[in-house]
C-alpha positions as CSV (number, residue, x, y, z in Angstrom):
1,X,1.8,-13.6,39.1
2,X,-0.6,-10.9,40.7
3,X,-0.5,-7.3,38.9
4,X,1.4,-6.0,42.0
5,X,4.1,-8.3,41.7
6,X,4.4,-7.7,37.8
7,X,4.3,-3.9,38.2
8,X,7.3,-4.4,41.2
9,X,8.7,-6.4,38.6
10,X,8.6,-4.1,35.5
11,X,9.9,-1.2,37.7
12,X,13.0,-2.9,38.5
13,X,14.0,-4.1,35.1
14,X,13.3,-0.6,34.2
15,X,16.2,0.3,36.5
16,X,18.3,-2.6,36.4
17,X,21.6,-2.5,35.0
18,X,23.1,-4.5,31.9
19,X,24.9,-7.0,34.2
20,X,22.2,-7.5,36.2
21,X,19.7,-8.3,33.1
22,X,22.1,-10.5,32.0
23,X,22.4,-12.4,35.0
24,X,18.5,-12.2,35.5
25,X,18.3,-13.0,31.8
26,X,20.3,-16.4,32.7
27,X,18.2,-17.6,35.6
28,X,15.2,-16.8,34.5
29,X,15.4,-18.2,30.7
30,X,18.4,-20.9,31.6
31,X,20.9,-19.5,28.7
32,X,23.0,-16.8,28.4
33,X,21.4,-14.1,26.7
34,X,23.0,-13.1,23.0
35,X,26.6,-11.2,23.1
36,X,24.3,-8.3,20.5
37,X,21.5,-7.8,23.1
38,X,22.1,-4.1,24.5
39,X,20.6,-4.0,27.7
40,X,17.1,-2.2,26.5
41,X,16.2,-5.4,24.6
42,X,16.8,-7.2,27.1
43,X,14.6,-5.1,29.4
44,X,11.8,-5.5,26.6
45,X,11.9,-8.9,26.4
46,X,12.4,-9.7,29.9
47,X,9.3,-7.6,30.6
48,X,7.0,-9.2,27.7
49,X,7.9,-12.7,29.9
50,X,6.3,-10.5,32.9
51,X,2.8,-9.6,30.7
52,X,2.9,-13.1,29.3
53,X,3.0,-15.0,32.9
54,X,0.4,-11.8,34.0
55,X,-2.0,-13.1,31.9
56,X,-1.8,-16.7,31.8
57,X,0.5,-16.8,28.7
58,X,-0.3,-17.3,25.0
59,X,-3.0,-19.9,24.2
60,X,-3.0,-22.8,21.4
61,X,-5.5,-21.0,19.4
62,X,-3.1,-17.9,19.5
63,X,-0.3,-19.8,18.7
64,X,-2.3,-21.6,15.9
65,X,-2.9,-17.9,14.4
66,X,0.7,-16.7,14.2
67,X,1.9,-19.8,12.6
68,X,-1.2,-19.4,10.1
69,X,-0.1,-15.5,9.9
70,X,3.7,-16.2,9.5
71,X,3.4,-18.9,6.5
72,X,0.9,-17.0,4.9
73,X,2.9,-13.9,4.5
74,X,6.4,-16.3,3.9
75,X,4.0,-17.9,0.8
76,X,3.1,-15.2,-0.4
77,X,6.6,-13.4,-0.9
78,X,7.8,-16.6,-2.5
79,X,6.2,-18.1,-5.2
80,X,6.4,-21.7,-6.1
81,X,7.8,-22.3,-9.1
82,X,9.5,-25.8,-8.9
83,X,10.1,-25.7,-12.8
84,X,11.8,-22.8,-12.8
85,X,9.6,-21.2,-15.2
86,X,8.8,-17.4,-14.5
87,X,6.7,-16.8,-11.5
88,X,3.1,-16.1,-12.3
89,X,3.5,-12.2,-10.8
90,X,5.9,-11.6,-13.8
91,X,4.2,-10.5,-16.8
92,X,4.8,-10.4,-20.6
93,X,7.0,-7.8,-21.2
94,X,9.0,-7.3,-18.3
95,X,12.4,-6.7,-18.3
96,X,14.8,-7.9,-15.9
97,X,18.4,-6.0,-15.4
98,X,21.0,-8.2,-14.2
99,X,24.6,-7.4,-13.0
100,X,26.6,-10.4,-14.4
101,X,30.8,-10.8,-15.2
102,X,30.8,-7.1,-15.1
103,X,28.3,-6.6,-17.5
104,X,24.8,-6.0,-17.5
105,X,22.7,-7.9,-19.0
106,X,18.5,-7.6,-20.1
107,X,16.5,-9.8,-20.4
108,X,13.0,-9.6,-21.3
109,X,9.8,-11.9,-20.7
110,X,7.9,-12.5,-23.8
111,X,4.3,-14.0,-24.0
112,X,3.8,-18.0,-22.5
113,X,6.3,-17.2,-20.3
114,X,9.5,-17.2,-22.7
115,X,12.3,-15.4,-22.1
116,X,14.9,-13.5,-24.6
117,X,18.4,-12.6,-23.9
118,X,21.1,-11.3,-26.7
119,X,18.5,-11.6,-29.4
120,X,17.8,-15.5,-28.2
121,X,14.9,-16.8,-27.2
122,X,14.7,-19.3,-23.8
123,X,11.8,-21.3,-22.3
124,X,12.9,-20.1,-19.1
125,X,14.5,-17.9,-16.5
126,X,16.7,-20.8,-15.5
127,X,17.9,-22.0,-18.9
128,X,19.1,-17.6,-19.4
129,X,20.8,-18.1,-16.5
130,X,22.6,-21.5,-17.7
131,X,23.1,-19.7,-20.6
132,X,24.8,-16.1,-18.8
133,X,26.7,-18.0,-15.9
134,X,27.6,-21.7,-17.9
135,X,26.3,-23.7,-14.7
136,X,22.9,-24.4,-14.2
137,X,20.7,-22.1,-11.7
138,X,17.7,-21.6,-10.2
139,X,16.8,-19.2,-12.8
140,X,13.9,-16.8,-10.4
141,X,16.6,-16.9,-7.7
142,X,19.5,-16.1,-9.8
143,X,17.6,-13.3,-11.0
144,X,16.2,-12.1,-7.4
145,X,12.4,-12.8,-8.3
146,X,12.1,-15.4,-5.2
147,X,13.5,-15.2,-2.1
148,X,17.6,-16.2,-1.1
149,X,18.7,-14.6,-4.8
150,X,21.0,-11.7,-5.5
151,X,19.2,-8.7,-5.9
């Protein structure tokens, strides 16, 4: 695609109706675009297509350095803990509030790691969660320190 032809192209999707995105949406991407995409975001990501095919699209080494970029920030915000012991950012000290049965509960992280709760001390965030709730949980996730837990 020649600059021309993209700048012909960018003017009319910056005219073009919702109906008609959605229709150019369609042929152009071979699905129907999502029922919750209001016609300007269409228009903006119909006309990133038009700068991608303008400049020869993204390369592999591009590609390679999002994926790096994306799993090094999703690491990072979730730390692996498969024990269920307190994540390392957690420190002695700390004290976690937790909405639970109506009630809210502390609970405090002591040195090595251990936890206390009602005056009892835990080797873990998981087993004060066993111990709050009577089933056993993910004990960081139950209390919103990695990510998919109520906060």
């Amino acid at each position: 695609m020649s600059s021309r032809e993209a700048s012909i192209r960018l003017q009319w999707l910056e005219e073009a109706n919702a109906a008609t995105l959605r229709q150019f949406w369609a042929e152009t991407r071979g699905s129907e675009p999502p029922r919750t995409l209001t016609a300007r975001l269409m228009r903006l990501a119909l006309a990133w297509d038009v700068q991608v095919a303008l400049s020869g699209g993204e390369t592999a080494g591009t590609r390679r350095a999002w994926n790096r970029a994306i799993r090094a920030r999703t690491y990072s915000r979730s730390p692996k803990n498969p024990n269920g012991a307190v994540p390392r950012m957690i420190g002695e000290g700390t004290r976690i509030l937790k909405d639970w049965g109506g009630t809210t509960h502390e609970v405090q992280i002591t040195e090595n790691g251990g936890v206390t709760w009602n005056g009892q001390s835990y080797s873990s965030l998981s087993a004060v969660a066993r111990g709050m709730t009577g089933t056993n949980r993910n004990g960081p996730r139950f209390f919103g320190l990695r990510e998919g837990g109520k906060r």
